[in-house]
Kinemage of the C-alpha trace (Angstrom):
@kinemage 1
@onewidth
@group {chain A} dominant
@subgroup {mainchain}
@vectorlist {calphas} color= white
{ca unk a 1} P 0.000 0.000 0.000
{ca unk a 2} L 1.774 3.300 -1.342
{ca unk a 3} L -0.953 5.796 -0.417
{ca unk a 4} L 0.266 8.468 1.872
{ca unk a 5} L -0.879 9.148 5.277
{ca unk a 6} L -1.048 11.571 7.793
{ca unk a 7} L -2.585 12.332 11.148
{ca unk a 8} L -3.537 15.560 13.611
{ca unk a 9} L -4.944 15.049 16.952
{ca unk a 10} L -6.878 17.963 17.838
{ca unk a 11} L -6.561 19.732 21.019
{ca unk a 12} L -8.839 22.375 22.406
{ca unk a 13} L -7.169 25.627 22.078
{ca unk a 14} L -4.185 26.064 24.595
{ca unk a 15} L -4.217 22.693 25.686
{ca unk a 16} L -2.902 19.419 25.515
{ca unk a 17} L -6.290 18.134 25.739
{ca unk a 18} L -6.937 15.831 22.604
{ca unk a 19} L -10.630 16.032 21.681
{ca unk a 20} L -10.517 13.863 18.555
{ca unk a 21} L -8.466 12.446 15.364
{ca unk a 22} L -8.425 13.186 12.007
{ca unk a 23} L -6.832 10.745 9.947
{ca unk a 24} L -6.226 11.726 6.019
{ca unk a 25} L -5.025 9.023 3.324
{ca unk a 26} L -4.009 9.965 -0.296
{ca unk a 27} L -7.273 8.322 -2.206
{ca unk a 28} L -8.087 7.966 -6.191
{ca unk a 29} L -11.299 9.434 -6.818
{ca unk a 30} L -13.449 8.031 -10.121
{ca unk a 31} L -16.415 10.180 -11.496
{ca unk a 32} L -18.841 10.586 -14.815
{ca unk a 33} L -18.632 14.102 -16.169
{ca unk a 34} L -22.305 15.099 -16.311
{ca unk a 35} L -21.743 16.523 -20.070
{ca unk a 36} L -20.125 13.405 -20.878
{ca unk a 37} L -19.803 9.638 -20.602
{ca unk a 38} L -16.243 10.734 -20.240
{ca unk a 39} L -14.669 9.115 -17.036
{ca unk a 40} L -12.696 11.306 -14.771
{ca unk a 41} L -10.117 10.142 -12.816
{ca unk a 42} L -8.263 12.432 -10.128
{ca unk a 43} L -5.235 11.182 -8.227
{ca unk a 44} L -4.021 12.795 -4.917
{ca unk a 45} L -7.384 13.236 -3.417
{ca unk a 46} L -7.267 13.466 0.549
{ca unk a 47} L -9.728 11.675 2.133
{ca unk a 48} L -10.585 13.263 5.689
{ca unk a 49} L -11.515 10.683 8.386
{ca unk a 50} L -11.783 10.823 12.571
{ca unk a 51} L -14.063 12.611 14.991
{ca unk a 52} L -14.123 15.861 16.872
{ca unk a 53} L -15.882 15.541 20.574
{ca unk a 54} L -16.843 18.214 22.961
{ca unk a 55} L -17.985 21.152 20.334
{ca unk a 56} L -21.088 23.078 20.863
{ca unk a 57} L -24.449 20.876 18.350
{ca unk a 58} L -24.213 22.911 15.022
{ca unk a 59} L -21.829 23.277 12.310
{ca unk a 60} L -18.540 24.720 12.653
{ca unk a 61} L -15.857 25.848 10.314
{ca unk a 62} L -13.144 23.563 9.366
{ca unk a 63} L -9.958 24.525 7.844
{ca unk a 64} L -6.346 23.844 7.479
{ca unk a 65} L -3.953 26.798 8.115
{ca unk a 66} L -1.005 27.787 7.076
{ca unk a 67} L 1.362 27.565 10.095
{ca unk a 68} L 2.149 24.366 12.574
{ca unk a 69} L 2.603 27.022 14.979
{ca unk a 70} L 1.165 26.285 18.023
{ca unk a 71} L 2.957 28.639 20.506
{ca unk a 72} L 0.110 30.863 21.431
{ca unk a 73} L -2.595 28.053 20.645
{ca unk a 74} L -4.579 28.153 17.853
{ca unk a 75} L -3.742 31.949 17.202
{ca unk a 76} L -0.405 31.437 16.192
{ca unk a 77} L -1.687 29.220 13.411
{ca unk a 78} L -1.979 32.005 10.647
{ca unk a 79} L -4.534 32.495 7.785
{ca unk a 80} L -6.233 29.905 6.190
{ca unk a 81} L -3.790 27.632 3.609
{ca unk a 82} L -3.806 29.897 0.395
{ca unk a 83} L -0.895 29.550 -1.651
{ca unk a 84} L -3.048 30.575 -4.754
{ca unk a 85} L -3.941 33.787 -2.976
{ca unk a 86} L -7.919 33.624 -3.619
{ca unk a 87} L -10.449 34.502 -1.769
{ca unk a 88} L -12.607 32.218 0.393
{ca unk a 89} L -15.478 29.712 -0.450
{ca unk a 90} L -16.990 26.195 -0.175
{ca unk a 91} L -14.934 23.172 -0.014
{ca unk a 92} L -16.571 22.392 -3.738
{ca unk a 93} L -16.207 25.795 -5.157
{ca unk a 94} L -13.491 26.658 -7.343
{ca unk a 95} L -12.484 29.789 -6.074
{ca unk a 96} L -11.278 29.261 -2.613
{ca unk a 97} L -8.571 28.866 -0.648
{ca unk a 98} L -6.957 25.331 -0.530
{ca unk a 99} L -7.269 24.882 3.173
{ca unk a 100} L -11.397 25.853 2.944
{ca unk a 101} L -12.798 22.621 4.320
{ca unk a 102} L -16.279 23.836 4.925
{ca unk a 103} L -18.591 23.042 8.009
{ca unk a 104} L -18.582 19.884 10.309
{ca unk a 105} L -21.941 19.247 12.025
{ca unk a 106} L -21.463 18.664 15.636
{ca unk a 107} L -24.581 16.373 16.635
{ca unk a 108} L -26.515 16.984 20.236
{ca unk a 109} L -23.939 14.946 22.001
{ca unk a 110} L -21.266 17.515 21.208
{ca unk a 111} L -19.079 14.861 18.509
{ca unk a 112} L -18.702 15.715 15.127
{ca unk a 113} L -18.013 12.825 12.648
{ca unk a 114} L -15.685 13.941 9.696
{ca unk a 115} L -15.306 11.960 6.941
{ca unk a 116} L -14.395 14.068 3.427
{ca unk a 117} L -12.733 13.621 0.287
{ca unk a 118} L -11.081 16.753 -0.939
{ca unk a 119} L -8.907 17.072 -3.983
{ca unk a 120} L -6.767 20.460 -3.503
{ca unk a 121} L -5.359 19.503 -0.251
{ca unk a 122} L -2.103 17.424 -1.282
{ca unk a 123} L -0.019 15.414 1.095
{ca unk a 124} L 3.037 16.027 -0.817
{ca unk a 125} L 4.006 18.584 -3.234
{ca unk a 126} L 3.238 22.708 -3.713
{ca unk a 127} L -0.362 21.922 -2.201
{ca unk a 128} L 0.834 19.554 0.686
{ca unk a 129} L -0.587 20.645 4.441
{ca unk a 130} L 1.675 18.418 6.364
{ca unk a 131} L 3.410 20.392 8.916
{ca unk a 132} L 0.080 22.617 8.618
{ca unk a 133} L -2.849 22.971 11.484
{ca unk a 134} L -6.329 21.598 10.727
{ca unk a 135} L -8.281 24.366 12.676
{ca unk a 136} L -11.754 24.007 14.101
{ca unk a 137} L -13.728 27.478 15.027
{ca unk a 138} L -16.648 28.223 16.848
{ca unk a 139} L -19.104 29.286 14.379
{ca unk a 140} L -20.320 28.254 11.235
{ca unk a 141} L -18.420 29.180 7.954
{ca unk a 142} L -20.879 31.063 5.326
{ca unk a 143} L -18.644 29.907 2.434
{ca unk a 144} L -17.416 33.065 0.954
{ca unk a 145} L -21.132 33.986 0.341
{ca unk a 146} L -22.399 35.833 3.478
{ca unk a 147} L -22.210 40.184 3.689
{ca unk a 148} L -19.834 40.574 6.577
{ca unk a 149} L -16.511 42.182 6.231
{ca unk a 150} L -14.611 38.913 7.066
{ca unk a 151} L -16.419 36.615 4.567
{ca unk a 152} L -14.065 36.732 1.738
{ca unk a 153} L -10.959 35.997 3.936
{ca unk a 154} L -12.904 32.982 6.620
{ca unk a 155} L -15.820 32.826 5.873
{ca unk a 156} L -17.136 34.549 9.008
{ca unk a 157} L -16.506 31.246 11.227
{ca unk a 158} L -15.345 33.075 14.518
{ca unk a 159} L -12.953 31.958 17.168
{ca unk a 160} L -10.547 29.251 16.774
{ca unk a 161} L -11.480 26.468 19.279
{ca unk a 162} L -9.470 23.480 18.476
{ca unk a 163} L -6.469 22.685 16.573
{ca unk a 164} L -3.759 20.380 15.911
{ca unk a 165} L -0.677 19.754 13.641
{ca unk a 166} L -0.900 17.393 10.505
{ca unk a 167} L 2.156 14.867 10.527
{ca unk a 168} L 2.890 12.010 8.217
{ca unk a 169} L 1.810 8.347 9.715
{ca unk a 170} L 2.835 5.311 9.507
{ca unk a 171} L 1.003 2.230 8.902
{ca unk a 172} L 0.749 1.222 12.762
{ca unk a 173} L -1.124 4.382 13.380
């Protein structure tokens, strides 16, 4: 098995408490173009997996940024991952910034269950977020589409709340 792999364990902010795992594997991804019979194939997707407990029920902004900084928390992280310098937007749009991830849905219970395929995130290369934060905030992200003055740069999400640095893994992990 030569897919890569990587792994964060997310902390709340300023602490070493670990409130979940995300574990992200290099995938293939297979689709039908709609205006075709033409089948796509993309290599180098990153497929998302893990959990995220002890968030507020509701959706909640989810994004990798730019720095594995970690020395004042989740502050210290930087912007969102943007090497392309574009402004913000959905996870499926095509103007956004590579590390725009979208929403997870925390359920009742306070656990949000992650599992995403995205195919600008790279685990190697120009696009490659290891060494990067994955960065949970408090409120929901409006996807590049809402009025306020911070929706073009993140999406309006609001406070960092948990974080934690993306390394490579091995097999055994």
């Amino acid at each position: 098995n030569n897919r890569l792999k990587a792994i964060a364990a997310i902390n709340i902010n300023g602490t070493e408490r670990t409130v979940g795992t995300i574990r992200l594997t290099s995938v293939q991804v297979n689709y039908i173009n709609v205006n075709s019979t033409d089948k796509i194939s993309q290599n180098n997707c990153v497929r998302l997996r893990g959990e995220i407990r002890e968030l507020t029920p509701g959706l909640h902004g989810f994004h990798v940024h730019e720095f594995g900084n970690f020395s004042d928390g989740c502050q210290s992280t930087g912007p969102h991952f943007n090497p392309l310098n574009k402004d913000h937007g959905a996870r499926v749009s095509e103007i956004r910034h590579v590390g725009d991830l979208g929403n997870i849905n925390a359920s009742a219970d306070g656990v949000a269950n992650v599992d995403l395929i995205d195919c600008k995130i790279k685990l190697k290369g120009v696009n490659s977020i290891v060494g990067r934060a994955l960065v949970v905030h408090t409120e929901e992200d409006d996807l590049g589409k809402g009025t306020f003055e911070d929706s073009k740069t993140t999406g309006h999400s609001g406070s960092r709340i948990a974080c934690g640095l993306i390394t490579r893994r091995s097999e055994a992990q």
